[in-house]
C-alpha positions as CSV (number, residue, x, y, z in Angstrom):
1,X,152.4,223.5,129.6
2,X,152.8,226.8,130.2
3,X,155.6,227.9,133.1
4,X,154.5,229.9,136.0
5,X,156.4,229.5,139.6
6,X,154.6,226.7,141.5
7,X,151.5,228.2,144.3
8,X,151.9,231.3,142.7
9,X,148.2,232.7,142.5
10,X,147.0,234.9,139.2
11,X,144.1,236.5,137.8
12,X,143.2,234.1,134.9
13,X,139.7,232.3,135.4
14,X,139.4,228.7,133.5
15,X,136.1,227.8,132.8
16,X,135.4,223.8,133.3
17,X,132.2,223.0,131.3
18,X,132.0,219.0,132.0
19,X,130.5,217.0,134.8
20,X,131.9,219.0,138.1
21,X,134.9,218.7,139.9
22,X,135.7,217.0,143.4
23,X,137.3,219.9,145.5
24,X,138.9,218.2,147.8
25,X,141.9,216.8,146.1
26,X,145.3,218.2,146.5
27,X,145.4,219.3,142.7
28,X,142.8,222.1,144.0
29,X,143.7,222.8,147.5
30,X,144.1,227.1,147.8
31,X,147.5,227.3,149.4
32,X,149.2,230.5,148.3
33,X,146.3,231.7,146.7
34,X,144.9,235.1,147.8
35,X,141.2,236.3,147.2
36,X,139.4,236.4,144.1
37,X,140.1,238.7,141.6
38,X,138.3,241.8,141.5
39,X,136.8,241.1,138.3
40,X,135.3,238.3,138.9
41,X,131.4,238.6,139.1
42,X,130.7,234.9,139.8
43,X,129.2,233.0,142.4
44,X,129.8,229.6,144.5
45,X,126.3,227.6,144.1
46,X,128.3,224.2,144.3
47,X,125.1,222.8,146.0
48,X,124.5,220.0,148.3
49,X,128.0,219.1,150.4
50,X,129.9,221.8,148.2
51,X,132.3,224.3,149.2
52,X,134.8,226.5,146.8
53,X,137.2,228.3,147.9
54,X,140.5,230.8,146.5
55,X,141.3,228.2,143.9
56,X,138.1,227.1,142.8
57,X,136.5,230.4,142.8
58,X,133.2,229.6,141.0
59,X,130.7,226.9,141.1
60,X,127.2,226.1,139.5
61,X,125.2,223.2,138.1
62,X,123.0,221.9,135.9
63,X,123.0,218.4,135.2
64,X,122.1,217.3,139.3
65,X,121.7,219.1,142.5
66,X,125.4,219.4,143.0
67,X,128.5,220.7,141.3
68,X,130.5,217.4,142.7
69,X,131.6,215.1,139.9
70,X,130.5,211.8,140.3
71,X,131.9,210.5,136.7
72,X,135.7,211.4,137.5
73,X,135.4,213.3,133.5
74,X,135.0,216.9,135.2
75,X,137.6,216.3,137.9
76,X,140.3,215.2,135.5
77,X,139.6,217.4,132.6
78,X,140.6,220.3,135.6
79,X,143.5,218.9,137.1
80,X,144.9,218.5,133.3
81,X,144.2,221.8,132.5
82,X,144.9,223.9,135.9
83,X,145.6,221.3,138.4
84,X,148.1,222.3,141.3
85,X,151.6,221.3,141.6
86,X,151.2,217.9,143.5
87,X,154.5,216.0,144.4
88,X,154.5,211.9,145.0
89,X,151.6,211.4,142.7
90,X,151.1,207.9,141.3
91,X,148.4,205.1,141.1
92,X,148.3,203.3,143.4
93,X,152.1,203.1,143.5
94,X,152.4,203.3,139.9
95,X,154.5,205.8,137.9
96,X,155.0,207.7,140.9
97,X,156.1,211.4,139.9
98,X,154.8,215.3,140.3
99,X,151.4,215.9,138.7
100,X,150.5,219.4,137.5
101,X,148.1,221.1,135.1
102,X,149.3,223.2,132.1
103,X,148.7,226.4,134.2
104,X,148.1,225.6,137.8
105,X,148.1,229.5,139.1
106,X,145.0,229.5,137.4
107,X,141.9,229.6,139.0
108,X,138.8,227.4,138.0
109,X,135.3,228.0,137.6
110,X,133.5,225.0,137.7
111,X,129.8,224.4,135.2
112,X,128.4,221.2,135.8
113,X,126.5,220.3,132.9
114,X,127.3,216.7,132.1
115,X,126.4,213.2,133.6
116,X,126.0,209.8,133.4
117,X,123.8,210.1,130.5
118,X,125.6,212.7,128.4
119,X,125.3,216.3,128.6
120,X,122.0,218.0,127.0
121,X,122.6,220.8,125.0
122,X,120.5,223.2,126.9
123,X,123.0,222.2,130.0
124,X,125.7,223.6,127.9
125,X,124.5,226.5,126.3
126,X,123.2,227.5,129.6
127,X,127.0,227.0,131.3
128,X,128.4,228.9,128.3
129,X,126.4,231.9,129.1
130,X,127.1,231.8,132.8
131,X,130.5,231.8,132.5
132,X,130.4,234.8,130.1
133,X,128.5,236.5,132.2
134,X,131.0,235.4,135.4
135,X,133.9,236.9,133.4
136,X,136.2,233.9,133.0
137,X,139.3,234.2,130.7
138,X,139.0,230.7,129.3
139,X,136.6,228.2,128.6
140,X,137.6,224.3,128.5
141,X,135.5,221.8,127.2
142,X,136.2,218.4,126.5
143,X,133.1,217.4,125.1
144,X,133.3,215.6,121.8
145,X,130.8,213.5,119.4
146,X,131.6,210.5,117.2
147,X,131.8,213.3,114.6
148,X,132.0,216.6,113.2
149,X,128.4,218.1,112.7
150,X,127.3,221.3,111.2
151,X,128.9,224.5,112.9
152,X,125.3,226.0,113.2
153,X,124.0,223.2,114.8
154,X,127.1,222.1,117.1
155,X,126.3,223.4,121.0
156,X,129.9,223.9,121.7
157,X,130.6,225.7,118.2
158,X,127.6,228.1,119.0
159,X,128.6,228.9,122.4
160,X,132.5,229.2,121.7
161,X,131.1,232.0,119.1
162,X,129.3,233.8,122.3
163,X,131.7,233.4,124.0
164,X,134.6,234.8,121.1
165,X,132.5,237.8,120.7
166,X,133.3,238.6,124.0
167,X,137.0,238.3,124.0
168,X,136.9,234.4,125.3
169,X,138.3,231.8,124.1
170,X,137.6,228.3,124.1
171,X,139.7,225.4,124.2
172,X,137.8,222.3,122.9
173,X,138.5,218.7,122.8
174,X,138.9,217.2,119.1
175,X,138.0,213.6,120.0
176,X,139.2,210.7,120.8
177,X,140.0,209.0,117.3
178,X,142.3,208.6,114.9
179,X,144.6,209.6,113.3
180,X,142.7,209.0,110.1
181,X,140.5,211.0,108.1
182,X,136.9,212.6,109.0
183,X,138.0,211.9,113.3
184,X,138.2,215.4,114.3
185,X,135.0,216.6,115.7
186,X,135.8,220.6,116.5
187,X,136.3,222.0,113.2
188,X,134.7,225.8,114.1
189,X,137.2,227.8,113.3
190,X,136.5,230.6,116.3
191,X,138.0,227.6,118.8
192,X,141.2,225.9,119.5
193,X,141.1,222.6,119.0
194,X,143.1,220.1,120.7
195,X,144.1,217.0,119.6
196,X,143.8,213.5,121.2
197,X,147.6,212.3,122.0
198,X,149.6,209.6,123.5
199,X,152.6,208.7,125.5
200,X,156.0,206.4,124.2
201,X,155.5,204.8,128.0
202,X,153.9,201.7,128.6
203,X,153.0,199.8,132.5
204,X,154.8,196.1,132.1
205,X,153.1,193.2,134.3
206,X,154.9,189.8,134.7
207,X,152.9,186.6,135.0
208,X,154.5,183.7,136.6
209,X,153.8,180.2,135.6
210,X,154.1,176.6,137.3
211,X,156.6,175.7,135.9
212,X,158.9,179.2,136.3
213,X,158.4,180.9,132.6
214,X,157.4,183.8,133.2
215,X,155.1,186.0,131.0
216,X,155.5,189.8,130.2
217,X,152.6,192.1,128.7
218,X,151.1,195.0,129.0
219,X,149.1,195.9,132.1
220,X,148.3,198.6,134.8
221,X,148.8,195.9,138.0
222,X,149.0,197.4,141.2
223,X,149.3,193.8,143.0
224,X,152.2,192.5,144.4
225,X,154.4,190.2,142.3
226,X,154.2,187.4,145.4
227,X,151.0,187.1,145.2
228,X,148.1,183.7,145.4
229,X,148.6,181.5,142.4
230,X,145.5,181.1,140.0
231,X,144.5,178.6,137.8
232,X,144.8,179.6,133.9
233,X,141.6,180.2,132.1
234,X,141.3,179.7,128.2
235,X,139.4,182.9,126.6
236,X,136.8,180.1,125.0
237,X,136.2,178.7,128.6
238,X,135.6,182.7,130.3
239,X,133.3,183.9,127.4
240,X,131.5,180.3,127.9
241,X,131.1,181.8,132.2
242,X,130.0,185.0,130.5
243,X,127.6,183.2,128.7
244,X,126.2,181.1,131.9
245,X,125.5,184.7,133.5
């Protein structure tokens, strides 16, 4: 995370390779932020019910007709790397707290190039070179495969190495495995790779029973404590109403 005063505006241009963004959430809202900068040379073709504005400064797509994310991946790939200072964040009432990105002065350029079945690696190689061409300071994508593959054969490798060549760098996702050997996927060493992680926090849900024990795991549950009792179901009996489907 990098420390910059909260709706402070600056001239660094992220560019979001993934499946879009949705632009009306508060983590990209434009308040405090002035124009453009003057060295941006890219456009807004967001598409069908698509508007950018001082915060999302650039928009295009590839994938579908639109640069709206309808997988979520795009949306919270940006807020994590840019995302706005958003106080009383939570879900749905859970861990409520501020939510930022690791720079949110930034502004984002959005390339839409993934979807519901994947991302094609003409898509990517084709948002690569846009955002080159757009003049963006950064490019994130967190894109990964099962596994590393050859450096002249991986689309992200090849365009991180177009885009390095032009003073850009690219921030790429290493996977989500491990830690054990042969699990990191970016291996190119013209990128910066970043690392899956995890958090020492963990959502407790109680479970009352009949006859007043109560129960305590490990589950995001958003319901109220007081809720309808329910009959208990033994994992043989559900996988057997599985089965009947």
């Amino acid at each position: 995370m990098i420390k910059n005063p909260a709706g402070v505006a600056s001239d660094v241009v992220v560019g979001i390779i993934d499946s879009g963004i949705w632009p009306e959430l508060p983590s990209f809202d434009d308040d405090g932020f002035g124009p453009p900068p003057a060295k941006w040379k890219g456009v807004c073709k967001g598409g069908t019910n698509f508007t950018c504005n001082n915060k999302i400064i650039g928009a295009r797509y590839y994938y579908s007709q639109s640069a709206r994310d309808d997988q979520g991946h795009g949306t919270h790939t940006a807020s994590t790397a840019v995302g706005n200072v958003v106080k009383d964040a939570s879900f749905y009432g859970l861990a409520s707290g501020v939510a930022r990105g690791g720079l949110p002065s930034a502004r984002i350029a959005v390339y839409q190039a993934c979807g519901g079945f994947g991302c094609s690696s003409a898509d990517i190689l084709a948002a690569f070179d846009d955002a080159i061409a757009d003049g963006v300071d950064v490019i994130s994508v967190s894109i990964a495969t099962l596994e590393a593959v050859d450096i002249d054969t991986d689309t992200v490798a090849i365009g991180g190495f177009h885009a390095a060549r032009r003073g850009i760098l690219t921030v790429h996702s290493a996977g989500n495995s491990g830690p054990r050997s042969a699990t990191t996927c970016s291996v190119a060493p013209w990128l910066l790779s970043v690392a899956a992680s995890t958090i020492d926090r963990k959502f407790e849900s109680k479970v009352v029973l009949g006859n007043g024990k109560i129960v305590t795991g490990i589950s995001v549950n958003a319901f109220a404590d007081n809720g309808p009792e329910s009959p208990l179901v033994h994992r043989d009996q559900s996988l057997g109403c599985v089965g009947a489907l």
